[in-house]
C-alpha positions in Angstrom: 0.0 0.0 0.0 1.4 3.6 -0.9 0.9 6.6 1.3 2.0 9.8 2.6 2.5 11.3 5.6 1.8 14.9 6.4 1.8 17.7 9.1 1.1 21.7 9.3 4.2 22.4 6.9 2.0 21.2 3.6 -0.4 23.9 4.8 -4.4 23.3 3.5 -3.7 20.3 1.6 -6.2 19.7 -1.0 -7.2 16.2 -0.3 -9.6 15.9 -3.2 -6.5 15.7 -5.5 -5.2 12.7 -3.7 -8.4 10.7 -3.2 -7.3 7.7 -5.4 -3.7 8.6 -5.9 -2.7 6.9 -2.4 -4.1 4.3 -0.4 -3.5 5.6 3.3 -2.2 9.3 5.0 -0.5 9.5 8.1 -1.3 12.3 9.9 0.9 14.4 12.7 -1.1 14.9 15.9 1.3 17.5 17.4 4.4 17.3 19.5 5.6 16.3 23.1 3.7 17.3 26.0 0.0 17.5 26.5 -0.1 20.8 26.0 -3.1 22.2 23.3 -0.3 24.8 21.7 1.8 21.4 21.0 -1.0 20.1 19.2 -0.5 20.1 15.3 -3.0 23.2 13.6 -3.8 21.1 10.4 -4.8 17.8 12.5 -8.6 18.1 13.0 -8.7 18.9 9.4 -6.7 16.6 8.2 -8.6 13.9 10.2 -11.6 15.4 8.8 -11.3 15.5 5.1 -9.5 11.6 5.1 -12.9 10.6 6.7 -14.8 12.6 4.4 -13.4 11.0 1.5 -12.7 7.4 2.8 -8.9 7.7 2.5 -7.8 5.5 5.6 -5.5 6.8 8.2 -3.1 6.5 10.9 -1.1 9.0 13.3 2.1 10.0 14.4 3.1 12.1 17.4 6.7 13.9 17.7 8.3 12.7 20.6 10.7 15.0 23.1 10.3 13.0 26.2 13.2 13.4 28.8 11.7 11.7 31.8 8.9 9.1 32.0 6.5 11.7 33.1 7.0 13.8 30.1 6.4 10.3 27.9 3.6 9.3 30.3 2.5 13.0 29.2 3.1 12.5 24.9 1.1 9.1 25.4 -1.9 11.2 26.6 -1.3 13.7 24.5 -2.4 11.4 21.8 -4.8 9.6 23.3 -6.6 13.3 24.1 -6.3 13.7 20.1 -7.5 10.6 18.9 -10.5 10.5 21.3 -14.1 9.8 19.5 -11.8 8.9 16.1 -11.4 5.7 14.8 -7.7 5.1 12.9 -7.5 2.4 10.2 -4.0 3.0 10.4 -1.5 2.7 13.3 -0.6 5.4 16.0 3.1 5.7 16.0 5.6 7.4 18.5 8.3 9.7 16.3 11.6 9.2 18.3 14.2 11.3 16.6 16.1 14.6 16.8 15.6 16.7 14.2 16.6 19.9 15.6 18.8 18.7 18.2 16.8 19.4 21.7 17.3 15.6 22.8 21.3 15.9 22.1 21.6 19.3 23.8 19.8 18.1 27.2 22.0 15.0 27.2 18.5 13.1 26.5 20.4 10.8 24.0 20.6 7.6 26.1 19.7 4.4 24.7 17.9 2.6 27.6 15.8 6.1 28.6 14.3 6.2 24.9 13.6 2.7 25.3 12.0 3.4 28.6 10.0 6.3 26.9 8.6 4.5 23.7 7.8 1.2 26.3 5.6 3.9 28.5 4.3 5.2 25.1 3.2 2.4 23.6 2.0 0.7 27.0 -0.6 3.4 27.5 -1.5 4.0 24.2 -2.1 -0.2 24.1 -4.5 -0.2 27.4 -6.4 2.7 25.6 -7.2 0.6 22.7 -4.7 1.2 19.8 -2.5 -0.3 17.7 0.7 1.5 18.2 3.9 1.7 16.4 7.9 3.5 16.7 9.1 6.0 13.9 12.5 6.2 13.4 15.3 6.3 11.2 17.6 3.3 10.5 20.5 5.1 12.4 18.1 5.5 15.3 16.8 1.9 15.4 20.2 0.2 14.8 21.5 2.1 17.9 19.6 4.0 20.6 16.4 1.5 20.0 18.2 -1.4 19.5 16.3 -4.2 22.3 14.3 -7.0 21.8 12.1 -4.9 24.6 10.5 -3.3 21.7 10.1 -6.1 19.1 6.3 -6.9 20.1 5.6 -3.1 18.2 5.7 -2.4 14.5 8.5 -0.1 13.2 8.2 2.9 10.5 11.8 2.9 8.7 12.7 6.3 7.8 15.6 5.7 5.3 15.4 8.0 2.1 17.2 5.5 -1.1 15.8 2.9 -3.2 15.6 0.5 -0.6 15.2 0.1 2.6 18.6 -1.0 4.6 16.9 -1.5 8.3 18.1 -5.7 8.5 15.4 -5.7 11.1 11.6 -6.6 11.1 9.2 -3.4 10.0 5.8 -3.0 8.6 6.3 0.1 7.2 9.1 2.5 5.2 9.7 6.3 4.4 11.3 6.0 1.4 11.5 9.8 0.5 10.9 13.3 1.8 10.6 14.6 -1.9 7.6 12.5 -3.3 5.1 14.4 -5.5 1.3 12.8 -5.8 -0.7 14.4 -8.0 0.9 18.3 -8.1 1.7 18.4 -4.7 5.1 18.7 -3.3 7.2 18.0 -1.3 5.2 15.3 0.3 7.3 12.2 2.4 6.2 9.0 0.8 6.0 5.6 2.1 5.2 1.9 1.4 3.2 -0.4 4.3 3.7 -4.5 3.9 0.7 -4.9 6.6 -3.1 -4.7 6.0 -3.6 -2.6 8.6 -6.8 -2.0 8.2 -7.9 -5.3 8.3 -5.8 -6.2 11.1 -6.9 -3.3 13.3 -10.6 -4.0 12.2 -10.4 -7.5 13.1 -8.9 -7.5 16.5 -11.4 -4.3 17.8 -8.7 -1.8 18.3 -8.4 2.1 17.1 -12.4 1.4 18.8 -13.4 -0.1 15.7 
């Protein structure tokens, strides 16, 4: 299955255009605490218009956990966002560091962002989801590297023509420069799981 996912950066995206040009969207929810300024401006839209025009979806929320309360915190962060909604795709915890906020707090250290995407997942789990890690290969092959997290899916980040994560995954960001139908830049990905079928069948995302 081919999809996209998408945030506040691609603005009002005209999701009209891409009914039929992709099979699923995953859609930002915010960042970090559960704070409403954190959340992401676009997301009730986005939400919106995928339902509106049957294009299935999942979620992803940015993680800058530095202490278990602060993941404790993301987890209901998204759980507060995805309340009365019903994914078809999973809800996955972003763990990377873009602009460095981690790395300058000395939050870099492998078995804390383990802890943090165990809490994550744990709560997001008891509330009924199917959740999921984002990260880059980099990140996986070295700060999440533990068979703790091997029960959850992985999203590979890894922008080439294929995807060089040796591990298990069920889905892969193959580009940050895909185009669908006029718009661009959009980040592009491939999913090996039916997701929706699997969520559907086993009652979670409250379907």
């Amino acid at each position: 299955m081919k999809g996209i996912d998408v945030s506040y950066v691609q603005g009002k995206i005209g999701w009209e255009q891409l009914k039929g040009q992709i099979d699923f969207a995953v859609i930002r929810m915010g960042y970090g605490s559960d704070i409403k300024s954190q959340d992401d401006q676009e997301f009730e839209r986005n939400v919106s218009e995928c339902e509106r025009l049957g294009i299935p979806w999942g979620s992803y929320l940015y993680s800058y956990a530095l202490s278990e309360e602060e993941a404790y915190s993301e987890a209901a962060h998204a759980i507060r966002l995805l309340k009365e909604k019903k994914p078809t795709f999973p809800i996955w915890y972003d763990m990377e560091d873009a602009d460095n906020y981690k790395k300058k707090r000395k939050g870099l250290n492998s078995d804390k962002l383990i802890k943090w995407c165990e809490i994550f997942c744990s709560e997001l789990e008891q509330a009924g989801y199917y959740v999921g890690i984002y990260a880059s290969v980099s990140w996986f092959d070295s700060y999440l590297n533990s068979n703790r997290l091997d029960r959850y899916d992985k999203w590979v980040a890894h922008w080439a023509k294929s995807c060089g994560y040796s591990g298990k995954y069920g889905m892969w960001q193959y580009t940050s420069q895909g185009k669908v139908n006029g718009i661009f830049p959009l980040d592009c990905n491939l999913a090996y799981q039916d997701y929706p079928s699997i969520i559907k069948k086993a009652h979670l995302n409250h379907w």
